[in-house]
C-alpha positions in Angstrom: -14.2 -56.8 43.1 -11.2 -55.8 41.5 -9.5 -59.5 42.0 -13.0 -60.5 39.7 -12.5 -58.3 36.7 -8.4 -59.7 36.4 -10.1 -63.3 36.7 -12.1 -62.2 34.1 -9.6 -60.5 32.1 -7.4 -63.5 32.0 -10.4 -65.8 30.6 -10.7 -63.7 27.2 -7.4 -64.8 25.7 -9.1 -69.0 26.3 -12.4 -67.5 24.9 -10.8 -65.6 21.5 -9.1 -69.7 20.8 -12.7 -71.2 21.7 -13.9 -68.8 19.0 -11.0 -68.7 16.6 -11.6 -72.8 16.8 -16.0 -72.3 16.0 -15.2 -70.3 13.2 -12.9 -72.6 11.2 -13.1 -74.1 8.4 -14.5 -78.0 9.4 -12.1 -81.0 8.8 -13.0 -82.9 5.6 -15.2 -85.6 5.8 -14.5 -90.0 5.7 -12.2 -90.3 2.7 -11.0 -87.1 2.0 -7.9 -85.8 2.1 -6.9 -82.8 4.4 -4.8 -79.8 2.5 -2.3 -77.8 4.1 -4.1 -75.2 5.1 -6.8 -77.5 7.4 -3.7 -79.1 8.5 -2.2 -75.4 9.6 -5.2 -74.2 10.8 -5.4 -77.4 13.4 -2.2 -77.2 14.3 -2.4 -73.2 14.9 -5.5 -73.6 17.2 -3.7 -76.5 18.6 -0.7 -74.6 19.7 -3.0 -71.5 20.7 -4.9 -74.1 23.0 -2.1 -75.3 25.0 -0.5 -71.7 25.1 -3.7 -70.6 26.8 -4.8 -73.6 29.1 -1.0 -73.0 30.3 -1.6 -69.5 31.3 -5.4 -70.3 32.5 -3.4 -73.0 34.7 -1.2 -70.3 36.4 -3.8 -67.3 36.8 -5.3 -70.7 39.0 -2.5 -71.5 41.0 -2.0 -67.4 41.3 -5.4 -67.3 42.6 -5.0 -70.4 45.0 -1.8 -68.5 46.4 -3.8 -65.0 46.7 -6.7 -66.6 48.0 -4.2 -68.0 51.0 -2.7 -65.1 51.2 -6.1 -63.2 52.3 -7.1 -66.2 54.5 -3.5 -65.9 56.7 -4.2 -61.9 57.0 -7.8 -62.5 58.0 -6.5 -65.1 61.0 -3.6 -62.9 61.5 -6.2 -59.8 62.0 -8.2 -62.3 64.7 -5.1 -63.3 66.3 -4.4 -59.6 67.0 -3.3 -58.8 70.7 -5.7 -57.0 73.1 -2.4 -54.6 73.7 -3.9 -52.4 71.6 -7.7 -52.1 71.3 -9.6 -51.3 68.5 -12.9 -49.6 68.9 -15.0 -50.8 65.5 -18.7 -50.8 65.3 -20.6 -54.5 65.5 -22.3 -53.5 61.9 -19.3 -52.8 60.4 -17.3 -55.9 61.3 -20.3 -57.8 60.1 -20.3 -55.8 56.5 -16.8 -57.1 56.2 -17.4 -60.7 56.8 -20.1 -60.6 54.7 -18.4 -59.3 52.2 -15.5 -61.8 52.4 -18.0 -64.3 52.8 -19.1 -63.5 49.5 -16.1 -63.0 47.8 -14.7 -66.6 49.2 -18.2 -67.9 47.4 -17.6 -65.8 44.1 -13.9 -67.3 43.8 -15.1 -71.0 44.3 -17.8 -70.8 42.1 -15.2 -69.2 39.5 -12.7 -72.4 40.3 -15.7 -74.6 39.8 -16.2 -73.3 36.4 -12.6 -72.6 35.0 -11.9 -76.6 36.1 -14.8 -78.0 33.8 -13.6 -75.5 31.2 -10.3 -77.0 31.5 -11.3 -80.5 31.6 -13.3 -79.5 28.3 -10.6 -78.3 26.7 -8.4 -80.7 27.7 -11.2 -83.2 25.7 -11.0 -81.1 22.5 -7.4 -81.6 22.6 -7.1 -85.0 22.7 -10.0 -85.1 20.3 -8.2 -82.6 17.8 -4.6 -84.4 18.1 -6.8 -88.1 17.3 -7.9 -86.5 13.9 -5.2 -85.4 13.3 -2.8 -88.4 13.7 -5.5 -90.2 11.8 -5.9 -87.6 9.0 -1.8 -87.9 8.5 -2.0 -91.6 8.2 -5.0 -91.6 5.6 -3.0 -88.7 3.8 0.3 -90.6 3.9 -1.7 -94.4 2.6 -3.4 -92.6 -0.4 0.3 -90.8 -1.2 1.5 -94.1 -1.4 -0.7 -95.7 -3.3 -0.1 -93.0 -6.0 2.9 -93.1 -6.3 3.0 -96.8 -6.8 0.4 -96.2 -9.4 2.4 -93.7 -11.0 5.8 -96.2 -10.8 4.3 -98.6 -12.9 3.2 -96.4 -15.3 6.6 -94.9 -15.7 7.8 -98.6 -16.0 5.5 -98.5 -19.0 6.5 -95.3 -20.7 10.1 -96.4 -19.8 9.9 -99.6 -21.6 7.9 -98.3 -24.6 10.4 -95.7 -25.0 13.1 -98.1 -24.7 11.6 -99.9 -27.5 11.2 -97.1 -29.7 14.2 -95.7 -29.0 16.6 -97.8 -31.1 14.2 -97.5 -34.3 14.3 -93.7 -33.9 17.9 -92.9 -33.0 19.2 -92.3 -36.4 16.0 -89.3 -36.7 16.5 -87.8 -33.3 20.0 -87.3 -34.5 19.2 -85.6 -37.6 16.4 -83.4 -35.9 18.7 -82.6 -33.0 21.4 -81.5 -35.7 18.8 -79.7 -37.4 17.3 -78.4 -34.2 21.0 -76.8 -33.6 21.2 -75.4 -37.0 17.5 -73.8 -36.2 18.8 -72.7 -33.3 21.6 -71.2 -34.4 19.8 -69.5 -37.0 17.2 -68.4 -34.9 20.3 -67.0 -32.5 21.2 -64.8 -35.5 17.5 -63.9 -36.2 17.0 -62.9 -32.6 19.9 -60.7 -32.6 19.3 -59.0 -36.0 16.0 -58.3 -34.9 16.9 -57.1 -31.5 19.8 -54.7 -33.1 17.1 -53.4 -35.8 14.9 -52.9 -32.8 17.5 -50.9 -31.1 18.5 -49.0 -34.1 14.2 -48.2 -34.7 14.0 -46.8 -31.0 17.2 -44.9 -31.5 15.9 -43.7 -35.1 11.9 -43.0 -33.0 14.3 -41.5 -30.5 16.3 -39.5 -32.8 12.7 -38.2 -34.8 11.2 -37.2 -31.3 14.2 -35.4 -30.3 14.4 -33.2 -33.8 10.6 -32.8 -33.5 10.6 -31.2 -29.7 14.0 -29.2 -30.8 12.2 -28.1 -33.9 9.0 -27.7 -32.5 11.3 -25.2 -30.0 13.2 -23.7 -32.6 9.6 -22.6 -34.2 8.6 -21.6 -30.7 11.2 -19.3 -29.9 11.1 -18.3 -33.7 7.7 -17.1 -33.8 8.0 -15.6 -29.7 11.0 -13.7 -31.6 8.8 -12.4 -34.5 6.1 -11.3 -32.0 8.8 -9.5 -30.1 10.8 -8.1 -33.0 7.4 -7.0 -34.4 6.2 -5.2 -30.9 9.9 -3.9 -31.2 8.7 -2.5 -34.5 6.0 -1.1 -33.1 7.5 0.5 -30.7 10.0 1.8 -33.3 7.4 3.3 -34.8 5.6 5.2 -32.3 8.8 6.2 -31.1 9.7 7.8 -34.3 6.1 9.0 -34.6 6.5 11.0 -31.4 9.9 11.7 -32.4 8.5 13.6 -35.2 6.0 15.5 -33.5 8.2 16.6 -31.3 10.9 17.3 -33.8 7.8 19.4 -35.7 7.3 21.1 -32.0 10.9 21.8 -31.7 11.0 23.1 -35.5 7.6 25.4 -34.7 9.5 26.3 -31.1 12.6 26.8 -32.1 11.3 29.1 -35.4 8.6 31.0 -33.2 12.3 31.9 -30.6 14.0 32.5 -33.9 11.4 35.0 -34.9 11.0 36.6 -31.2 14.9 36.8 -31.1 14.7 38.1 -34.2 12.0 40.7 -33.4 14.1 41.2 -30.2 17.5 42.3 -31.7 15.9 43.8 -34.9 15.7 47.5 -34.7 12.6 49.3 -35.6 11.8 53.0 -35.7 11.0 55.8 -38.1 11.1 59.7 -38.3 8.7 62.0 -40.5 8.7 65.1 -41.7 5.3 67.6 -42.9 5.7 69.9 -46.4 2.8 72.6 -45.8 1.8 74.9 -43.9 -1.8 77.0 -43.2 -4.4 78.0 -41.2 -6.2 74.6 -39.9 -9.5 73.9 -37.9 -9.8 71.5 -35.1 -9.5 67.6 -35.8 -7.2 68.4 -38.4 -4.9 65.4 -38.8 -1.3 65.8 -39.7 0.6 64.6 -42.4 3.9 63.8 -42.8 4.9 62.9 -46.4 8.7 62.9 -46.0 10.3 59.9 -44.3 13.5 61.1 -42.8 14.8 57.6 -41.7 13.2 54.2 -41.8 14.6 50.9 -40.0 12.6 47.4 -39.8 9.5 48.9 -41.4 8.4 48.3 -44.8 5.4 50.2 -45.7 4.8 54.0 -44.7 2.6 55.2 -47.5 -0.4 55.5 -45.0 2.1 57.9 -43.0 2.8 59.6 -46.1 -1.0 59.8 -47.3 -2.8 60.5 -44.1 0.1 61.1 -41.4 -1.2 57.8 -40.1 1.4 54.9 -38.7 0.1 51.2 -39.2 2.3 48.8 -37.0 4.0 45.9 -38.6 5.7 44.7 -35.4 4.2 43.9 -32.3 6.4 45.8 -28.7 7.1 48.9 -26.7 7.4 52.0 -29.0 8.2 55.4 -27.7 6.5 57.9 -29.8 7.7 62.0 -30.0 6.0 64.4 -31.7 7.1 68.1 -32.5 4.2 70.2 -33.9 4.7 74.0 -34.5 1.6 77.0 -34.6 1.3 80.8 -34.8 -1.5 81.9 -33.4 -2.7 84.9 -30.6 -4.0 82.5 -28.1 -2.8 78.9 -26.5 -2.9 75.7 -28.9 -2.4 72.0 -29.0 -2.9 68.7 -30.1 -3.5 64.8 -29.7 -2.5 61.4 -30.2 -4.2 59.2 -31.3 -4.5 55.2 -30.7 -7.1 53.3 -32.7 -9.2 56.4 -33.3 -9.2 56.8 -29.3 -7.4 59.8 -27.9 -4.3 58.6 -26.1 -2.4 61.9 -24.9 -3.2 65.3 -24.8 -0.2 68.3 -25.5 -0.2 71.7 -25.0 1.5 74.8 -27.0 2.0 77.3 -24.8 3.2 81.0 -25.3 4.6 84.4 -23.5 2.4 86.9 -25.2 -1.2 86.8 -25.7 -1.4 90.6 -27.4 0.1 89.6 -30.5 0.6 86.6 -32.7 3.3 84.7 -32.1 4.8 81.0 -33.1 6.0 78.6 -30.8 6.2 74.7 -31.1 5.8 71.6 -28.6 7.1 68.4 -28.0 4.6 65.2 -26.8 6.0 62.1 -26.1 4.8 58.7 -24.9 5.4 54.9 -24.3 2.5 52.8 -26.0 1.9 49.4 -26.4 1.8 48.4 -30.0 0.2 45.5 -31.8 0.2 44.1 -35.3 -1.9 46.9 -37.3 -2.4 49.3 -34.1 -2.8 53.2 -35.8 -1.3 56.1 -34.3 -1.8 59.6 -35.7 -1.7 63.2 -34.4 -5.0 66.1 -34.4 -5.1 69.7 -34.2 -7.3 70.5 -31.2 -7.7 74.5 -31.8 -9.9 76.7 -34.6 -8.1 79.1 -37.0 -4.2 78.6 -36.2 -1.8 78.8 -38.7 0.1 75.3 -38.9 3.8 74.7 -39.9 3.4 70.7 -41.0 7.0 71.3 -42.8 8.6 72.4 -39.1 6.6 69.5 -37.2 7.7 65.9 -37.0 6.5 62.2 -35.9 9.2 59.6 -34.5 8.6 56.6 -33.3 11.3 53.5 -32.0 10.8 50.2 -30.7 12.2 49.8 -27.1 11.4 46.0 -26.4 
């Protein structure tokens, strides 16, 4: 089987030229002349037809020397010696020689065939190389019978021209004289026209050039404006903040100019009373005489009412030294907003008799801006010494 498909694998290339010959184009017909290209084509399949039947010749004679091969093995495998026997079914020995049997039919039928294939194409050679001998020599007669046409008409021109040719000498001259001149001047035209060419596509040149730089220049001009102006902008809101902070730092530094200033300044005050006389409770004190004054610039409520209005914010320690006669115990209080602060009491030794004695109260308050501090009599019916009492105050922070 496999000895079948390679017999049938050699025929294709002899097939493909039995084809590629069906499918040309078809020799002209009685009379006509054949071109090159019929004349290639026929020689192409021509070649491509002996190149094959070559090869189809010696896949035959390969065959014939296979097929001799097999027939030598097969005698050689009956002339085997009884030496060494071979047990083999009957049916098997028979499948075998059928098979060969078949195969030796297959092959001859496949001779049979490829030898009237070859004597065909043998046929269409001979046939193929007759048209073409002929189709040269019908080419080659009508090639000369043109050309002899074609002499004689040349003789023709030729002597015409010979007779003419001596009448017109004397104007040929001048035109080919005149044709030179032309020339020439249509030399110098050509070149005056090819250097004012040259010098327009160096000027179109030269224009295109300063168009891109100056179409650059105005790019990078105007991308410099929109950067110088975002510059400015930025300028701007950078002084803008600049400001606001210098204002912040002004406002800050002022504000720590007037703490510092509140800080280190000294503040304090000391008042003395000018009467004297029995008093009832709630009495307030006055003290008209300001003794010493520092960082404070109005005391006339202190001097009208015994009442001290705060100008300064801070820590003030506040003494105050008020002095009674009476029989029994006295004393009195401070005062913060009209809220009693701290209470003091005048104490004496001997309750059978009057007597005078005086006390000291003192305290650390918290002061804000237009805080009021005064001092009250707490007891009925004592006499009270204003001029031998006193109020201080002093900032501590």
């Amino acid at each position: 089987m496999f000895r079948l498909l390679l017999s049938f694998a050699c025929l294709l290339p002899f097939v493909s030229a039995v084809s590629l010959h069906c499918n040309s184009p078809l020799p002209p017909k009685h009379g006509q002349l054949m071109t090159d290209d019929h004349y290639d084509i026929l020689l192409s399949l021509f070649l491509d037809e002996r190149k094959h039947r070559m090869q189809l010749q010696q896949y035959v004679l390969n065959l014939e020397a296979k097929v001799d091969n097999l027939s030598q093995q097969y005698n050689n495998c009956l002339r085997v010696s009884t030496q060494q026997p071979v047990i083999r079914a009957d049916n098997v020995t028979q499948q075998m020689e059928t098979k060969y049997d078949n195969l030796v039919l297959k092959f001859e039928s496949m001779e049979l065939k490829l030898k009237q294939e070859l004597a065909t194409s043998k046929n269409k050679t001979s046939m193929l190389e007759e048209e073409v001998v002929d189709l040269k020599t019908a080419n080659q007669l009508h090639t000369l019978g043109n050309v002899q046409q074609e002499i004689q008409t040349l003789k023709a021109g030729v002597r015409s021209l010979v007779g003419s040719n001596q009448a017109r000498s004397k104007d040929i001259q001048s035109m080919y004289s005149d044709l030179n001149e032309n020339k020439q001047r249509i030399n110098v035209l050509e070149s005056n026209s090819k250097s004012l060419e040259n010098n327009q596509i160096m000027m179109m040149d030269n224009i295109t050039t300063m168009d891109n730089y100056s179409r650059q220049q105005v790019m990078v001009f105007e991308s410099n404006i929109n950067s110088l102006e975002i510059n400015q902008r930025v300028i701007l809101a950078n002084m803008k903040a600049i400001d606001n902070n210098q204002t912040k730092l002004k406002a800050q530094i002022h504000k720590a100019k007037e703490q510092s200033q509140e800080k280190e300044e000294y503040v304090g005050f000391t008042a003395f009373g000018a009467s004297s006389g029995t008093r009832s409770s709630g009495y307030q004190l006055k003290f008209q005489f300001i003794k010493s004054s520092i960082g404070i610039s109005n005391l006339s409520s202190m001097k009208n009412n015994g009442t001290f209005i705060c100008e300064k914010k801070g820590l003030y320690l506040i003494v105050v030294t008020v002095m009674v006669c009476s029989k029994g115990d006295s004393a009195f209080r401070i005062y913060k907003n009209n809220q009693q602060y701290m209470y003091y009491f005048i104490g004496r030794s001997d309750h059978s008799k009057e007597d005078c004695h005086s006390g000291t109260g003192t305290a650390v308050v918290e002061l804000h801006v237009n805080d009021a501090l005064n001092v009250r009599n707490v007891n009925d019916d004592v006499r009270l010494f204003e001029s031998y009492s006193s109020f201080s105050a002093v900032k501590l922070k």
